[in-house]
C-alpha positions in Angstrom: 88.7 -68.4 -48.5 86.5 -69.4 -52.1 83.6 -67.2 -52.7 82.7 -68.4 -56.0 84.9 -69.6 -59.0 87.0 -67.0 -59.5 88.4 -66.7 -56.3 92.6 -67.5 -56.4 93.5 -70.9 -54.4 96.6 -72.4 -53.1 96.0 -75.7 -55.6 98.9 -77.9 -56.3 98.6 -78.8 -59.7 102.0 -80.5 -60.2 102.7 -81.0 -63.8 104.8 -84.6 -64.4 108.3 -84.4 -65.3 107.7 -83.9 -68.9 111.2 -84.5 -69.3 112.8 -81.5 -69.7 111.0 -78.7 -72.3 114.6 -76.7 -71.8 115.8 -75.6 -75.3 118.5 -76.9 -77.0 121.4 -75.5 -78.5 119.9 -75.6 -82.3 116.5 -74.7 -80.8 114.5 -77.7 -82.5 111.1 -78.5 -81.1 112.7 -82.2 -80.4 115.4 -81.0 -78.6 113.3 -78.9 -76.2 112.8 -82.1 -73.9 116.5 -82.3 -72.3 117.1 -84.1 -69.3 117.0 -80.5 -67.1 113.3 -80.6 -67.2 111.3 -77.9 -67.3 109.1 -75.3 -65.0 105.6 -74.8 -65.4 103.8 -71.6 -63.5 100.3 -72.1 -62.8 97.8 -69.2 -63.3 95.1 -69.0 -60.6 93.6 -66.0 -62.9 92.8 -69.3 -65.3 91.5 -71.8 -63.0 87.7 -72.8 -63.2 86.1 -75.3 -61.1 82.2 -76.9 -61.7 80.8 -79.4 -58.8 80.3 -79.8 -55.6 81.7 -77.0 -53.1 82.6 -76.3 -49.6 83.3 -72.6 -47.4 86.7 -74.0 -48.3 86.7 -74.3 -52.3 85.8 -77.3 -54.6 85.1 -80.6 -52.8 85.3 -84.2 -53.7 84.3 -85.1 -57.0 84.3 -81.6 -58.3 86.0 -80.8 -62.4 88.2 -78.2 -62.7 90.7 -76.8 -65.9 93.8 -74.4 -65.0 96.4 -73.1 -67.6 99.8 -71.7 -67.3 103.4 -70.9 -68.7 106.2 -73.4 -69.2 109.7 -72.4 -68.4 113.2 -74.1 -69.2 114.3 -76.5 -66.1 115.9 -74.2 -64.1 114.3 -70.7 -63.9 112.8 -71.3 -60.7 116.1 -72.5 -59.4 117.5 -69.0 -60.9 115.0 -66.6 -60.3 113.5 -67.8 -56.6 110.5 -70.7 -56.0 107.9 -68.3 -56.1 108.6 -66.3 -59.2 107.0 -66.7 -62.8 103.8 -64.9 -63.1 102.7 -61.6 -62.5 99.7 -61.3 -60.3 97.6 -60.4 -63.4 98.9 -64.1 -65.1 101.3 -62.2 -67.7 104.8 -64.2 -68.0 106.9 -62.9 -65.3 110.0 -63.7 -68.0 107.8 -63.5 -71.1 111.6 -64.3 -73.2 111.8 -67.6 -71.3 108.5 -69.0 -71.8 108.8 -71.6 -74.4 105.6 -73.3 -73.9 101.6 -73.3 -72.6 100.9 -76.2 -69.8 96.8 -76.9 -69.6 96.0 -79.1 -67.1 92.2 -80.9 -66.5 91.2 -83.1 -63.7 88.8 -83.7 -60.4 89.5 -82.9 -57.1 89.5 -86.2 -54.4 90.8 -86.9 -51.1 88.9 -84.0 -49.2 89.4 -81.9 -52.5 91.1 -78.7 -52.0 91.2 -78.8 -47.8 92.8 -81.5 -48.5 95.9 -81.4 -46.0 98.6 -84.0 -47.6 98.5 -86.7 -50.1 96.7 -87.2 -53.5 94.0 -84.3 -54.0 93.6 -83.9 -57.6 93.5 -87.1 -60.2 94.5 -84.7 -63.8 95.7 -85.0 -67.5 98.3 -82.7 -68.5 99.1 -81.1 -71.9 102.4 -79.6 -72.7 102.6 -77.9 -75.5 105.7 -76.4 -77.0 105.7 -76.1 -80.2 103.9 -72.1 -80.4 104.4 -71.9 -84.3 102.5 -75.1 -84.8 99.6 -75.6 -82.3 99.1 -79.4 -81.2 102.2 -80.7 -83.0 105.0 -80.4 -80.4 102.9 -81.8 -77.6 103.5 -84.6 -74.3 100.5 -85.4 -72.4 100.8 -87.1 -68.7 97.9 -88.7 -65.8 98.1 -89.5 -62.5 96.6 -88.5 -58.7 98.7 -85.7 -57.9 100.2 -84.5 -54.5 98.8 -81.5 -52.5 102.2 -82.1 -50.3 105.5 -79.4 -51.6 108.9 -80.4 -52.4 108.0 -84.6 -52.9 108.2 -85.6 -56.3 105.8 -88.1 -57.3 105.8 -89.8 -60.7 102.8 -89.4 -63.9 102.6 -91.9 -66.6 103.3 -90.3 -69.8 101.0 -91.5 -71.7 101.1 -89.9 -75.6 102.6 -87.4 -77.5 102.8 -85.6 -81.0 105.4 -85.0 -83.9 109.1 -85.1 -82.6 108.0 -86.1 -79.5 106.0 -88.9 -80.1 108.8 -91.3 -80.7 110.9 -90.0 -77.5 108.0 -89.4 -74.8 105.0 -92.1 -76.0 105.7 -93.8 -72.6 107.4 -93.9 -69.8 107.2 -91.2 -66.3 107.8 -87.8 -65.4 108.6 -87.0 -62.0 106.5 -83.7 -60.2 107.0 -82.0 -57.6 105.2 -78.7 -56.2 108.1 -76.3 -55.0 106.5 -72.8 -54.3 103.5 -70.5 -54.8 103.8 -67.7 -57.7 102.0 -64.3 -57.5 98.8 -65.0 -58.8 98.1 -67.5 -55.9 99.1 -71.2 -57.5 101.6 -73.6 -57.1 104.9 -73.5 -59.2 106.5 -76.8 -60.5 109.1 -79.2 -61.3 109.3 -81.5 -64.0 111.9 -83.8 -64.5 112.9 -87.4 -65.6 114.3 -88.5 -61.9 113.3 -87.6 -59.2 
């Protein structure tokens, strides 16, 4: 399945509940994080992984960095589990996006072979503030789930500018729900589970 660190893999890399990135009415970075939630896309064209290795893909203990799109809460739910991203990683609804999700981490468990439970300890950035890099930001941690459709819950633990009041702490709830056309996972990110 891996031949090298470029090949596409079937990795869920659930991003946390960050609350809810869906725009508001008057389109203010601080009203982005709703209670709706939002979608993130992750881009297999993006994913990079250094460590140790099996036939299978990265192993126990290996570092890995992926990127992808964010999406208001509720464009998976209106344009089908698996949608998102093009194979090539371009915005599949390049209107929608309204944010860029980077997620770093190491694989555990039995790293990617892993089969179900926690497989991937990870921080991850949202940022959603495109006019002013850094400054509209949530970040989360936690062991993430290889297993689809169970939400599991990330500590949020900082934020920037109109976020940092709302989302300094506190949990977003994550839950892998399908697999877009580049070859990740597609997620959820909500408040409540």
């Amino acid at each position: 399945m891996w031949t090298g660190r470029t090949k596409q893999v079937s990795i869920v890399l659930f991003i946390v509940g960050v609350s809810a990135l869906a725009l508001g009415a008057s389109g203010a970075p601080g009203k982005r994080f709703q209670n709706v939630g939002i979608d993130v896309a992750c881009d297999a064209n993006s994913f990079v992984f250094q460590g140790p290795s099996t036939p299978d893909g990265p192993a126990y203990g290996a570092s890995f960095v992926v990127q992808g799109v964010i999406y208001p809460g509720g464009t998976f739910d209106e344009h089908g589990v698996d949608s998102g991203l093009l194979a090539d990683g371009q915005p599949e609804f390049p209107d929608a996006v309204i944010g860029e999700w980077t997620c770093r981490g190491w694989f555990i468990g039995d790293g990617l072979p892993t089969k179900t439970g926690p497989f991937v300890v990870t921080t991850q950035i949202y940022d959603v503030d495109d006019e002013h890099f850094g400054t509209g930001t949530v970040v989360s941690d936690g062991k993430e789930l290889i297993d689809l459709d169970v939400p599991f819950a990330r500590a949020i633990t900082g934020a920037t500018g109109d976020y940092s009041r709302r989302f300094s702490r506190g949990q977003l709830f994550q839950t892998g729900i399908g697999v877009n056309k580049t070859g990740l996972f597609n997620f959820t990110f909500r408040r409540k589970p």
